[in-house]
N, CA, C and O atoms as a GROMACS GRO file, in nm:
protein
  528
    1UNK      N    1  -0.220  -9.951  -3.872
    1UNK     CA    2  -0.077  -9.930  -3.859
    1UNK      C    3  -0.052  -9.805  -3.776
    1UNK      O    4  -0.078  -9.690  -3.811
    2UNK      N    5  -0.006  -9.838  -3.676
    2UNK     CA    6   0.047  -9.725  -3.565
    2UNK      C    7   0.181  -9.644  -3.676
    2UNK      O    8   0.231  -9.713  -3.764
    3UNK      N    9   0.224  -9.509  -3.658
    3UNK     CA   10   0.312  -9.438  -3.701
    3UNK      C   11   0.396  -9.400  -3.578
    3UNK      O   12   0.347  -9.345  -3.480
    4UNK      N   13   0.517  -9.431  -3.589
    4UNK     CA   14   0.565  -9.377  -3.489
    4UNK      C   15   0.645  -9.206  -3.493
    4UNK      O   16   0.669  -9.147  -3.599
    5UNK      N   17   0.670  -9.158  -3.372
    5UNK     CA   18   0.668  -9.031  -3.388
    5UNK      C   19   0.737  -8.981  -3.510
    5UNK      O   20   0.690  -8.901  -3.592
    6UNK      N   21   0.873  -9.047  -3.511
    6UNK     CA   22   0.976  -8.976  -3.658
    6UNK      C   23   0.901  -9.003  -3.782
    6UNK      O   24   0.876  -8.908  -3.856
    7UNK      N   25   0.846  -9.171  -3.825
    7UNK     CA   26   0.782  -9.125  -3.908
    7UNK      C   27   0.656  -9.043  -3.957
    7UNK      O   28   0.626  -9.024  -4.075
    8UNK      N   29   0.607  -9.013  -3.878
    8UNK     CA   30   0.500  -8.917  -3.871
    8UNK      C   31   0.553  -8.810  -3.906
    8UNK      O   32   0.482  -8.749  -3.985
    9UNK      N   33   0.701  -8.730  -3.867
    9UNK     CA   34   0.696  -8.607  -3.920
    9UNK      C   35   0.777  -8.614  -4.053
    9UNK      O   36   0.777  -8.504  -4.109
   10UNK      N   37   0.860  -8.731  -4.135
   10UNK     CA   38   0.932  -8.794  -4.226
   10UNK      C   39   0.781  -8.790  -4.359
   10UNK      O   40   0.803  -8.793  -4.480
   11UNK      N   41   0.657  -8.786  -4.306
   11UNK     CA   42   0.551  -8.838  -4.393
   11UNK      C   43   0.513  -8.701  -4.457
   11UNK      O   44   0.428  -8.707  -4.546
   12UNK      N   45   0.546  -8.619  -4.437
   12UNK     CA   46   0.519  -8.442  -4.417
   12UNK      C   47   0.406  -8.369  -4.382
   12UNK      O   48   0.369  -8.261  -4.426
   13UNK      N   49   0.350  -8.448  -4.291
   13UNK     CA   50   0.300  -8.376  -4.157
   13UNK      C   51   0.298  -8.226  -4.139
   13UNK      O   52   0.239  -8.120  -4.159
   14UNK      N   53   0.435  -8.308  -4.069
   14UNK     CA   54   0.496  -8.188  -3.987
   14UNK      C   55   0.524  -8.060  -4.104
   14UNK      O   56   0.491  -7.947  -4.068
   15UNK      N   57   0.576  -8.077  -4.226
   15UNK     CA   58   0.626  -7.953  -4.331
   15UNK      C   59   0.492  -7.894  -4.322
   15UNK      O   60   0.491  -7.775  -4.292
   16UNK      N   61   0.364  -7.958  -4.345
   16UNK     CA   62   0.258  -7.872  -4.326
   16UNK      C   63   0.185  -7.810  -4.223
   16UNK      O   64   0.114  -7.710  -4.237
   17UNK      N   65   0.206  -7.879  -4.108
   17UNK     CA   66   0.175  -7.811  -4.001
   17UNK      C   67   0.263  -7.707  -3.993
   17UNK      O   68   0.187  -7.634  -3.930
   18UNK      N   69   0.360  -7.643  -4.005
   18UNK     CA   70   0.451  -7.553  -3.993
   18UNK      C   71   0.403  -7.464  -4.103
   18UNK      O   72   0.382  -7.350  -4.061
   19UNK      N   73   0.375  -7.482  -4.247
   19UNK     CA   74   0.354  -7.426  -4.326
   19UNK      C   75   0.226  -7.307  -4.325
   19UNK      O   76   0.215  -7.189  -4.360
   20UNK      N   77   0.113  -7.441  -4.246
   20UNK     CA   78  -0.062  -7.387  -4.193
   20UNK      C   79   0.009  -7.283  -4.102
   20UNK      O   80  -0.023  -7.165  -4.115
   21UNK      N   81   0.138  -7.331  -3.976
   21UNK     CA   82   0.128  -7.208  -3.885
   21UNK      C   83   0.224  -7.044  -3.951
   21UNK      O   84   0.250  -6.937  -3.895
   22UNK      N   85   0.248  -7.089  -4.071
   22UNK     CA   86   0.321  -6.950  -4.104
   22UNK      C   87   0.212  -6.902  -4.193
   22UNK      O   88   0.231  -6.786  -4.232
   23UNK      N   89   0.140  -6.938  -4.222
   23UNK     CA   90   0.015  -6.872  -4.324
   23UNK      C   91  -0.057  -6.824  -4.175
   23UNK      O   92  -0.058  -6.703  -4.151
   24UNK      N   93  -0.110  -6.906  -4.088
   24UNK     CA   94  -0.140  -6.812  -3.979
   24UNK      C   95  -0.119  -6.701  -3.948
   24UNK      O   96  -0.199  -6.610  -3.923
   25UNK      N   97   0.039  -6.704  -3.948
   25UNK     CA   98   0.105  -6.561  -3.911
   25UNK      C   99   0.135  -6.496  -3.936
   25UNK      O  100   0.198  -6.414  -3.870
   26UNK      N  101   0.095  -6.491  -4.102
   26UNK     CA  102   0.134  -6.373  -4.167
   26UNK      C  103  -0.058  -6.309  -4.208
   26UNK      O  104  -0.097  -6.207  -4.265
   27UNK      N  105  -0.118  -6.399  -4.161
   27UNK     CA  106  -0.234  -6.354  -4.197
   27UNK      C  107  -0.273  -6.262  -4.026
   27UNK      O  108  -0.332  -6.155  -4.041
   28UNK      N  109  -0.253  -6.287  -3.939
   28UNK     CA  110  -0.248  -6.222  -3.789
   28UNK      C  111  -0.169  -6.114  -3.813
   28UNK      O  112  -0.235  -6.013  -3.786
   29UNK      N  113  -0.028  -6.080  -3.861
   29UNK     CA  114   0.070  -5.983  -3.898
   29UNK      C  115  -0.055  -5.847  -3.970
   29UNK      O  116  -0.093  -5.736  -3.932
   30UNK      N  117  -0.082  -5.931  -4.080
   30UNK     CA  118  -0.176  -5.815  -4.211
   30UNK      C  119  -0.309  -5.766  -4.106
   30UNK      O  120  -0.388  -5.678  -4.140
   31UNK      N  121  -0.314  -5.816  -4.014
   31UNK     CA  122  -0.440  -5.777  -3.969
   31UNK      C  123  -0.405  -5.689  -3.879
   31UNK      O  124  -0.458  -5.578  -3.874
   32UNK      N  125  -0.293  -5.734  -3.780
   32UNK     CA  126  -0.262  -5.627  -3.668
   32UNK      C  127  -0.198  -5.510  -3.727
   32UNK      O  128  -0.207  -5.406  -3.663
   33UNK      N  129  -0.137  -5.509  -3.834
   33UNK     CA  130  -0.090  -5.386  -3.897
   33UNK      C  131  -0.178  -5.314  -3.927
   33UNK      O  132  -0.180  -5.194  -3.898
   34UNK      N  133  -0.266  -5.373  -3.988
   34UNK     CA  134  -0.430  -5.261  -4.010
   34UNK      C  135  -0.461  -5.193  -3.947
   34UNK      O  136  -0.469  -5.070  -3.952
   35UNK      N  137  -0.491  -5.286  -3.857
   35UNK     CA  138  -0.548  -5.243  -3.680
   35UNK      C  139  -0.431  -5.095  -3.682
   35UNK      O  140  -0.461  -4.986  -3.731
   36UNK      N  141  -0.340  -5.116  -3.636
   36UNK     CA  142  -0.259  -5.014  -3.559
   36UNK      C  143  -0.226  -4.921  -3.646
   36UNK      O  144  -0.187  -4.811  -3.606
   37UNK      N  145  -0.240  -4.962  -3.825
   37UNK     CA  146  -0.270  -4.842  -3.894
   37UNK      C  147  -0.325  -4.723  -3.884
   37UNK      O  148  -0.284  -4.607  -3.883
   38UNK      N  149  -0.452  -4.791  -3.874
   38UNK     CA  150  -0.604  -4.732  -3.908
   38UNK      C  151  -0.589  -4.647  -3.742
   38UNK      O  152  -0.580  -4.527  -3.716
   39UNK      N  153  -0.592  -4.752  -3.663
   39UNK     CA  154  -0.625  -4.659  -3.504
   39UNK      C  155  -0.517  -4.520  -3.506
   39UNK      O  156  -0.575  -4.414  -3.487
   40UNK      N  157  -0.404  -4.515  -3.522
   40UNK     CA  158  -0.327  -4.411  -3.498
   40UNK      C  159  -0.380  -4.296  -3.658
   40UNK      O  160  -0.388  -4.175  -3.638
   41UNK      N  161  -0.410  -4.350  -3.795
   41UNK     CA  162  -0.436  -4.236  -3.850
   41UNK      C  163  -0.581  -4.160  -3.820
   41UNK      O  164  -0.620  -4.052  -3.865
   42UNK      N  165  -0.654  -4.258  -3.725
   42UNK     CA  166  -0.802  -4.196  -3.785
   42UNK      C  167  -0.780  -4.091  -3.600
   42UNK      O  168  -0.827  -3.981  -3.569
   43UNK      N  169  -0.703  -4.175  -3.528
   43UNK     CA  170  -0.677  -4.083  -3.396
   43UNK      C  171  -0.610  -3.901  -3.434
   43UNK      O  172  -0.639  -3.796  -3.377
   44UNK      N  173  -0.518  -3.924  -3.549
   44UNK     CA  174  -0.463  -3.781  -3.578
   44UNK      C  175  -0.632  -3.728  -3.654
   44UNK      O  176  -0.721  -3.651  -3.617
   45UNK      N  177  -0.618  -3.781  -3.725
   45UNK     CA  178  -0.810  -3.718  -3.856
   45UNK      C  179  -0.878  -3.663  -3.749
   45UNK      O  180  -0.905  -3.543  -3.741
   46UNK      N  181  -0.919  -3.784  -3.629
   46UNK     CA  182  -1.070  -3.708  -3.535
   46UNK      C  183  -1.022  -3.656  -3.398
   46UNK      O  184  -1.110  -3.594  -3.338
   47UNK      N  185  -0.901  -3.665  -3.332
   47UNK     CA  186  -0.880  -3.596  -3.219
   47UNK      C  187  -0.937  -3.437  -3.214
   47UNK      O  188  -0.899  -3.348  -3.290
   48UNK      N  189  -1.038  -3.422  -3.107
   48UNK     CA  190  -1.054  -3.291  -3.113
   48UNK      C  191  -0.887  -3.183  -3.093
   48UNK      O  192  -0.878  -3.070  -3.140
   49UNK      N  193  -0.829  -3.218  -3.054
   49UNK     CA  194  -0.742  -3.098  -3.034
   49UNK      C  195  -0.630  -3.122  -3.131
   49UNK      O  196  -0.521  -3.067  -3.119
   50UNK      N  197  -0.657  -3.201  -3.221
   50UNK     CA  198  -0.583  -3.197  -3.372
   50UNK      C  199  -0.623  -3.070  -3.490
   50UNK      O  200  -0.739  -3.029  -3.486
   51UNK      N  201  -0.542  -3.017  -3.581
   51UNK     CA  202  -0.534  -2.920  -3.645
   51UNK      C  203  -0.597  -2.997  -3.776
   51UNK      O  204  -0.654  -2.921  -3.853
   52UNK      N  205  -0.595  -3.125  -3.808
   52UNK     CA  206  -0.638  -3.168  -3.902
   52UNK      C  207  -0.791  -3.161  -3.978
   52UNK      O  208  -0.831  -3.105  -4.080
   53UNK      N  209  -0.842  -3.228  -3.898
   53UNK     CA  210  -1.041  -3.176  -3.902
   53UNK      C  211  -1.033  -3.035  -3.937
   53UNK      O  212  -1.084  -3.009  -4.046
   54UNK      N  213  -0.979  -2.930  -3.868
   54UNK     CA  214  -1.021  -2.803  -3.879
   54UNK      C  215  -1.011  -2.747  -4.011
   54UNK      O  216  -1.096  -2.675  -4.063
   55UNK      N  217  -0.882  -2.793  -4.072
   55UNK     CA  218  -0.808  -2.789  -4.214
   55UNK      C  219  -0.895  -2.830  -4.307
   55UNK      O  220  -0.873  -2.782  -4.418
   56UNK      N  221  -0.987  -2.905  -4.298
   56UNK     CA  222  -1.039  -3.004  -4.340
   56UNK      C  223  -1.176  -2.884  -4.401
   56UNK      O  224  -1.245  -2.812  -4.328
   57UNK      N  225  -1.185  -2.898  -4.580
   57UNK     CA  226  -1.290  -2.832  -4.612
   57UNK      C  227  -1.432  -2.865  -4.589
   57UNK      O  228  -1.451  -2.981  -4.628
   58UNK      N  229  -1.539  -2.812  -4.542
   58UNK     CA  230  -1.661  -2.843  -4.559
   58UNK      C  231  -1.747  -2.846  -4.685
   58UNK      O  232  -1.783  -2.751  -4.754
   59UNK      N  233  -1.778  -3.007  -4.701
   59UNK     CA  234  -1.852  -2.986  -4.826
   59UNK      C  235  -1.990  -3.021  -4.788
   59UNK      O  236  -2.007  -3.116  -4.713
   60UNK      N  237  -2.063  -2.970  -4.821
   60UNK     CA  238  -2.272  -2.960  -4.818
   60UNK      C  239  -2.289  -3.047  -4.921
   60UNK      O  240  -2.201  -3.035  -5.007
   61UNK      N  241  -2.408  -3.168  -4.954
   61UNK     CA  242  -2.504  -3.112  -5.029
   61UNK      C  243  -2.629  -3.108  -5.022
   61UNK      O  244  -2.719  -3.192  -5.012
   62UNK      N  245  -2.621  -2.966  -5.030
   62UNK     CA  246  -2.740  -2.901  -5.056
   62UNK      C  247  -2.756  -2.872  -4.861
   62UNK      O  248  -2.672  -2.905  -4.778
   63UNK      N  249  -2.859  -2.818  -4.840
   63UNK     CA  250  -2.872  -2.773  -4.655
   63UNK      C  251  -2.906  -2.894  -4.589
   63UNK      O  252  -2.983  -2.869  -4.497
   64UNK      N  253  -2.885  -2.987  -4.597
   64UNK     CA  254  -2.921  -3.088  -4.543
   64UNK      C  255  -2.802  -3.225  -4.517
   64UNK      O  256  -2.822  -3.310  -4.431
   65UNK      N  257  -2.728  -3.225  -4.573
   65UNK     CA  258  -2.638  -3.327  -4.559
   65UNK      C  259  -2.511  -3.260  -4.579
   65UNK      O  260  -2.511  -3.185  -4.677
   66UNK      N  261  -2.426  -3.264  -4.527
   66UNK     CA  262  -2.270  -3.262  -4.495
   66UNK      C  263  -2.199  -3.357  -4.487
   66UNK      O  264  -2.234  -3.426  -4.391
   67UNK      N  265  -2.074  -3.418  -4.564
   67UNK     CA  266  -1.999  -3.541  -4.566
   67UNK      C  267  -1.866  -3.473  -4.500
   67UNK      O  268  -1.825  -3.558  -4.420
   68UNK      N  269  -1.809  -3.397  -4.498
   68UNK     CA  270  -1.716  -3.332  -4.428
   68UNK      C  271  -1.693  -3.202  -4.366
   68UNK      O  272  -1.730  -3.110  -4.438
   69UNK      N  273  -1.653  -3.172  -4.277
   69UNK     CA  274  -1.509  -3.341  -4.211
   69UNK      C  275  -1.615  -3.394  -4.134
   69UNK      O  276  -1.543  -3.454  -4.053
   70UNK      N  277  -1.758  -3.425  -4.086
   70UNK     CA  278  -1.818  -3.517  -4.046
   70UNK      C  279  -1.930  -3.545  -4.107
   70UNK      O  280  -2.011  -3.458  -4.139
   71UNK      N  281  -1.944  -3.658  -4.126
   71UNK     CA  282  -2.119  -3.723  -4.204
   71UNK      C  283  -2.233  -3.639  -4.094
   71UNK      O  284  -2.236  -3.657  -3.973
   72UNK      N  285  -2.316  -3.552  -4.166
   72UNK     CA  286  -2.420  -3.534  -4.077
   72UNK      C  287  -2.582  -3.510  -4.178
   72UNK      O  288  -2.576  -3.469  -4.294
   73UNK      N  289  -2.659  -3.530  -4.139
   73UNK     CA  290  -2.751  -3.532  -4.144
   73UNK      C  291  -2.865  -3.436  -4.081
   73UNK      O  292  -2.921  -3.466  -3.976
   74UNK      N  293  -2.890  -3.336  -4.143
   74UNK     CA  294  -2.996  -3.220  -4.075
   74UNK      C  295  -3.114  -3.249  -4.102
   74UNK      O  296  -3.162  -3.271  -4.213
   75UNK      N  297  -3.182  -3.252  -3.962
   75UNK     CA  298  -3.325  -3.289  -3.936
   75UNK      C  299  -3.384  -3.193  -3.960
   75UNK      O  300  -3.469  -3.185  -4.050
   76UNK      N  301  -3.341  -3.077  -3.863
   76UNK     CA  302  -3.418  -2.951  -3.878
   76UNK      C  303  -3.342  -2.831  -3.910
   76UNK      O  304  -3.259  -2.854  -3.997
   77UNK      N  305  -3.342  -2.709  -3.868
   77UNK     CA  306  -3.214  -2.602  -3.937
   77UNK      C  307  -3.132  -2.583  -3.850
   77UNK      O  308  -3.023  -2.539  -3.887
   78UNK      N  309  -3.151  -2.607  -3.710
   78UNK     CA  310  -3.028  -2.649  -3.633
   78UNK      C  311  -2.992  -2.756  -3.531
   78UNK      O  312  -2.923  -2.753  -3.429
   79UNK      N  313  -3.071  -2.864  -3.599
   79UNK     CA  314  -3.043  -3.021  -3.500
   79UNK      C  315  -2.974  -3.138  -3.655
   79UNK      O  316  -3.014  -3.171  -3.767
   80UNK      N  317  -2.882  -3.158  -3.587
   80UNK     CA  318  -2.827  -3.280  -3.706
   80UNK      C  319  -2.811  -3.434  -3.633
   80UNK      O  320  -2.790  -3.448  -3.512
   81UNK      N  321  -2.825  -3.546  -3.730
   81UNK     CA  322  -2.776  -3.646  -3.668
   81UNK      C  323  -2.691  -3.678  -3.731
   81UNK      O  324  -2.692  -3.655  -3.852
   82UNK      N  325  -2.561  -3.759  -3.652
   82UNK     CA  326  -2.429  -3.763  -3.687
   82UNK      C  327  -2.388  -3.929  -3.692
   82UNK      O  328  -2.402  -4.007  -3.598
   83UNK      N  329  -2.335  -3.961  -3.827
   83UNK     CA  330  -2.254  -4.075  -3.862
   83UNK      C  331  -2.116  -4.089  -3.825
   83UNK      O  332  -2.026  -4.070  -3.906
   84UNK      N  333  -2.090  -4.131  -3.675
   84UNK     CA  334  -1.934  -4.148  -3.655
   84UNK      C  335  -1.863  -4.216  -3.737
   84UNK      O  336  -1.916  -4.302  -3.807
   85UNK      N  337  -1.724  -4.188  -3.744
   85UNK     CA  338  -1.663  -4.292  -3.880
   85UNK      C  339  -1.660  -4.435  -3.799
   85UNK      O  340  -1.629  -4.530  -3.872
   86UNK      N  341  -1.679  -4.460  -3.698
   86UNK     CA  342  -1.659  -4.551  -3.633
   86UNK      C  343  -1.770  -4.658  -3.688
   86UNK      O  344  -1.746  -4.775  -3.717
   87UNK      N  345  -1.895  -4.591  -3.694
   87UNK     CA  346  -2.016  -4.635  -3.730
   87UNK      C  347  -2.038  -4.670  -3.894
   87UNK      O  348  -2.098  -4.766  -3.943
   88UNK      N  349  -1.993  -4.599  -3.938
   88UNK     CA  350  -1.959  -4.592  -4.078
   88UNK      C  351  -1.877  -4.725  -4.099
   88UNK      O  352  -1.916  -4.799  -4.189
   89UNK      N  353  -1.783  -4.757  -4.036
   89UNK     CA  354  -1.698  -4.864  -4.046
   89UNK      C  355  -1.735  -4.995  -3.990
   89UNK      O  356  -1.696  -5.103  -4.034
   90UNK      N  357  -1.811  -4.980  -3.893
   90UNK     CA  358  -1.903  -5.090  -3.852
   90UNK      C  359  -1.975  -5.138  -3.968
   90UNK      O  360  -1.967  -5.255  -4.004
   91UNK      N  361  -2.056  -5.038  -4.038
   91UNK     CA  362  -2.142  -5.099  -4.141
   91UNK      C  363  -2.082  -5.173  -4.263
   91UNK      O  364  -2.150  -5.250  -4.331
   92UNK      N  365  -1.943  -5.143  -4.290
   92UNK     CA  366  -1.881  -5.149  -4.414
   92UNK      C  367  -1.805  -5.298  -4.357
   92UNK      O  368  -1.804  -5.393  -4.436
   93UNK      N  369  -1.748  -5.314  -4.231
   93UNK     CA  370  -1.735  -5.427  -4.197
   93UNK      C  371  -1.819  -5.526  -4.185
   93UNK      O  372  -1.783  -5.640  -4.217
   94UNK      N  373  -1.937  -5.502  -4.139
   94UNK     CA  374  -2.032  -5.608  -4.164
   94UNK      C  375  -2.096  -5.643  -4.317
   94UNK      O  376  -2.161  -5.746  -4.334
   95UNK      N  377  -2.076  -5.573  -4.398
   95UNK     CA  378  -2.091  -5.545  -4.565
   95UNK      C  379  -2.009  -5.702  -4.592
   95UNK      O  380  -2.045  -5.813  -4.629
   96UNK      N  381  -1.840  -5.620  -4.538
   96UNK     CA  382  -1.765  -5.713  -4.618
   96UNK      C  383  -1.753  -5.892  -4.512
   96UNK      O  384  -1.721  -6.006  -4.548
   97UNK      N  385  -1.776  -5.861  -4.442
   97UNK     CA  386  -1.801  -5.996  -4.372
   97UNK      C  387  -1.911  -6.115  -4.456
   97UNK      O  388  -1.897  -6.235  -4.479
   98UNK      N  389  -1.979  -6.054  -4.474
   98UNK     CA  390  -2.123  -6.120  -4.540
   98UNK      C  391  -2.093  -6.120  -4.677
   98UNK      O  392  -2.102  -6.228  -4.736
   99UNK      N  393  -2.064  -6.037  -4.730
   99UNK     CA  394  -2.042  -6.089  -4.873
   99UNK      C  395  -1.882  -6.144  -4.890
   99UNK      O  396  -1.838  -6.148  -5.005
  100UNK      N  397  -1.796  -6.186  -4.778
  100UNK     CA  398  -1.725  -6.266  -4.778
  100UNK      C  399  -1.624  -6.156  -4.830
  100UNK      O  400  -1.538  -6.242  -4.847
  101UNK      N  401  -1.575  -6.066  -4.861
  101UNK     CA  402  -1.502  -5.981  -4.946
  101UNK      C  403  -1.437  -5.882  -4.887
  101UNK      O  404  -1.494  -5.827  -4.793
  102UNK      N  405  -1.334  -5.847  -4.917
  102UNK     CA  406  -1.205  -5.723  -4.828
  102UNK      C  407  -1.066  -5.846  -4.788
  102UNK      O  408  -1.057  -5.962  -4.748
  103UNK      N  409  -0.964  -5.724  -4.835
  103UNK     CA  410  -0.839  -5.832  -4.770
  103UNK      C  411  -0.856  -5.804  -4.604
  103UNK      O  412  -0.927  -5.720  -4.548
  104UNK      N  413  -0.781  -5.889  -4.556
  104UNK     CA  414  -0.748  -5.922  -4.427
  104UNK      C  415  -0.664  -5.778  -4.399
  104UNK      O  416  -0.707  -5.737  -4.291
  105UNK      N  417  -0.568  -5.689  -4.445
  105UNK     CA  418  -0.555  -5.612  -4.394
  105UNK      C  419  -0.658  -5.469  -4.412
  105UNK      O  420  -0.632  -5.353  -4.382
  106UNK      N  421  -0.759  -5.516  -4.461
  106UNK     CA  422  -0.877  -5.406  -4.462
  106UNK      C  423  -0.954  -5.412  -4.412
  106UNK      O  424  -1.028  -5.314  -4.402
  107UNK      N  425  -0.988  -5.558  -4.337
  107UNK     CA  426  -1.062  -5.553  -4.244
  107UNK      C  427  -1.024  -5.526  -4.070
  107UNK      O  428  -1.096  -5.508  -3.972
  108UNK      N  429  -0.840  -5.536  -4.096
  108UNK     CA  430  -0.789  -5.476  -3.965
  108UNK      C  431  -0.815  -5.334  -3.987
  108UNK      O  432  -0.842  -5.266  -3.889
  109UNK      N  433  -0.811  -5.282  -4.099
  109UNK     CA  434  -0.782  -5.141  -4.034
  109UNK      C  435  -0.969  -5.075  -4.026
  109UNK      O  436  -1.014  -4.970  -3.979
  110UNK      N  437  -1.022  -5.164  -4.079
  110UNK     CA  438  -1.185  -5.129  -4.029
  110UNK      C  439  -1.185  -5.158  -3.870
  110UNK      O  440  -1.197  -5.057  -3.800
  111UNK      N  441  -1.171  -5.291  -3.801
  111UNK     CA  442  -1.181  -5.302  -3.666
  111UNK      C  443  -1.054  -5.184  -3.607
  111UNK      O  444  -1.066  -5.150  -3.489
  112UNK      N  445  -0.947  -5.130  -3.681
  112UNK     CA  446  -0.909  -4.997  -3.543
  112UNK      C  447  -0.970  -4.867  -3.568
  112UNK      O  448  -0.946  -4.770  -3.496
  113UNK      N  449  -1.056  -4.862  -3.679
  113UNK     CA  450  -1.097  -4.706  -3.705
  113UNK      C  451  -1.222  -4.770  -3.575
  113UNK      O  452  -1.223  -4.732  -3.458
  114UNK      N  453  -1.313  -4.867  -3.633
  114UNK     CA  454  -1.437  -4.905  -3.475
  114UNK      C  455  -1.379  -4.883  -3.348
  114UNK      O  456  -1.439  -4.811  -3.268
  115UNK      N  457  -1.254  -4.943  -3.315
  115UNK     CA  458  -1.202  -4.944  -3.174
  115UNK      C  459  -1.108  -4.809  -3.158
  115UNK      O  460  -1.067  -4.775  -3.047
  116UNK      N  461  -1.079  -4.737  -3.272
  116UNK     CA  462  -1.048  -4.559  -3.198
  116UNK      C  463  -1.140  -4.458  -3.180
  116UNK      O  464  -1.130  -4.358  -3.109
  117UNK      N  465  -1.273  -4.508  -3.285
  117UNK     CA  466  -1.379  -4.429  -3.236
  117UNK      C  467  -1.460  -4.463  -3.155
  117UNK      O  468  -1.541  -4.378  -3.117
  118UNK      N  469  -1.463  -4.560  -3.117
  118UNK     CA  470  -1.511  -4.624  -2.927
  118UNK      C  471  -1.478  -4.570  -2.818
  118UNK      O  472  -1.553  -4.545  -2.723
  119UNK      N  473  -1.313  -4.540  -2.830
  119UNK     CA  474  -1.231  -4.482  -2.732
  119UNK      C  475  -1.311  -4.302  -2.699
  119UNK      O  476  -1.285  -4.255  -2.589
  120UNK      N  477  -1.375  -4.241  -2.767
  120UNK     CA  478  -1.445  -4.150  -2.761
  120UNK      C  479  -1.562  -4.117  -2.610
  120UNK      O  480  -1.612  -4.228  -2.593
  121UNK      N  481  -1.588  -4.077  -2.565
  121UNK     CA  482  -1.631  -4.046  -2.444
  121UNK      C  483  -1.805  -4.001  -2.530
  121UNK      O  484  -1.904  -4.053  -2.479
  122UNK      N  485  -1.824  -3.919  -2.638
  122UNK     CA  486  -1.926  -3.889  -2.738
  122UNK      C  487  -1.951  -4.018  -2.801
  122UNK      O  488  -2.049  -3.999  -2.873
  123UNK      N  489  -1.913  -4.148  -2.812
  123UNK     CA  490  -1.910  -4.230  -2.915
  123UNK      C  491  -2.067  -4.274  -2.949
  123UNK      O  492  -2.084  -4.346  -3.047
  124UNK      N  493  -2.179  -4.232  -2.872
  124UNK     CA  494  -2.310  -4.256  -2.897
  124UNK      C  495  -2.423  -4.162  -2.868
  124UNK      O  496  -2.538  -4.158  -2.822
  125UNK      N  497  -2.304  -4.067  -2.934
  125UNK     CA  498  -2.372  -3.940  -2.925
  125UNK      C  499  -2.403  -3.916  -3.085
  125UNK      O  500  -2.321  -3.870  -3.164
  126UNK      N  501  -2.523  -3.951  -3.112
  126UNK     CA  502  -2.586  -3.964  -3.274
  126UNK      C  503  -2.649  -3.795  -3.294
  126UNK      O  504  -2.646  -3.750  -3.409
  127UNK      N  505  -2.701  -3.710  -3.187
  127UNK     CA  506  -2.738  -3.582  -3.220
  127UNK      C  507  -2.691  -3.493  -3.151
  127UNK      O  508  -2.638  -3.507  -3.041
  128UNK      N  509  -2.711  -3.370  -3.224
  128UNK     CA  510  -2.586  -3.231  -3.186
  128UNK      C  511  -2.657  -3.127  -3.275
  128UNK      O  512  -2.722  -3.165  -3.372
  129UNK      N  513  -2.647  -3.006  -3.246
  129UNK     CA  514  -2.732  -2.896  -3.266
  129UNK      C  515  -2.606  -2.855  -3.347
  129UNK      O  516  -2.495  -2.909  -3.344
  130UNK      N  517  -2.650  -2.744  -3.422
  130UNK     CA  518  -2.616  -2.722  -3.588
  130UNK      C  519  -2.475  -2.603  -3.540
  130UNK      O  520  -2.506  -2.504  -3.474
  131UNK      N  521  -2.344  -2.622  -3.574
  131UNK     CA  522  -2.245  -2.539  -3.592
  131UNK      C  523  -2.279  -2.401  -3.628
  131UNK      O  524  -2.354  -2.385  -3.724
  132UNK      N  525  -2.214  -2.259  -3.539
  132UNK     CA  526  -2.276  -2.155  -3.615
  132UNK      C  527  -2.100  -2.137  -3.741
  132UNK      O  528  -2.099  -2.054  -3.832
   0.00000   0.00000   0.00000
């Protein structure tokens, strides 16, 4: 039995195709909001010529590892290797990819913290000699 066009959308089709494309778009919405979340706060957090980082207390532990304001890692007493948050967020995105888990707007704002710390000119710059 052929359907012709009206009844095809009379059969409710069509209510669900419309329905699939607004779940689309609110699921594209939660994601690009992330995105443009995440990119503009983590741009104020890591811009070098932001006042924020500087504000920002240093915590150790112990002489060898530092979590703020940047993940680092001391090799020796003055060479460190450095965890961009960018990198950091790479890993945590691929975490939640695989174990299937994170809302949709947490995984936007993981892909703009990756794509504002890309924008970095240093972005694969993993070592740096020790702050006096």
């Amino acid at each position: 039995m052929i359907l012709t066009e009206t009844q095809f959308l009379f059969k409710g089709n069509f209510l669900q195709i419309i329905n699939q494309c607004f779940k689309m778009l609110e699921v594209f919405n939660q994601f690009v909001s992330g995105l443009l979340i995440s990119y503009l706060l983590w741009g104020a957090l890591s811009h070098p010529k932001s006042p924020l980082p500087r504000r920002c207390p240093k915590i150790n532990f112990g002489k060898r590892v530092q979590i703020l304001p940047r993940l680092k890692i001391f090799y020796k007493e003055n060479k460190a290797f450095i965890f961009h948050h960018w990198l950091c967020a790479t890993l945590i995105l691929v975490l939640c990819l695989f174990l299937s888990s994170g809302s949709i707007l947490f995984r936007g704002m993981l892909v703009g913290c990756i794509s504002q710390g890309l924008s970095y000119q240093d972005r694969f710059q993993l070592k740096e000699a020790k702050e006096s």
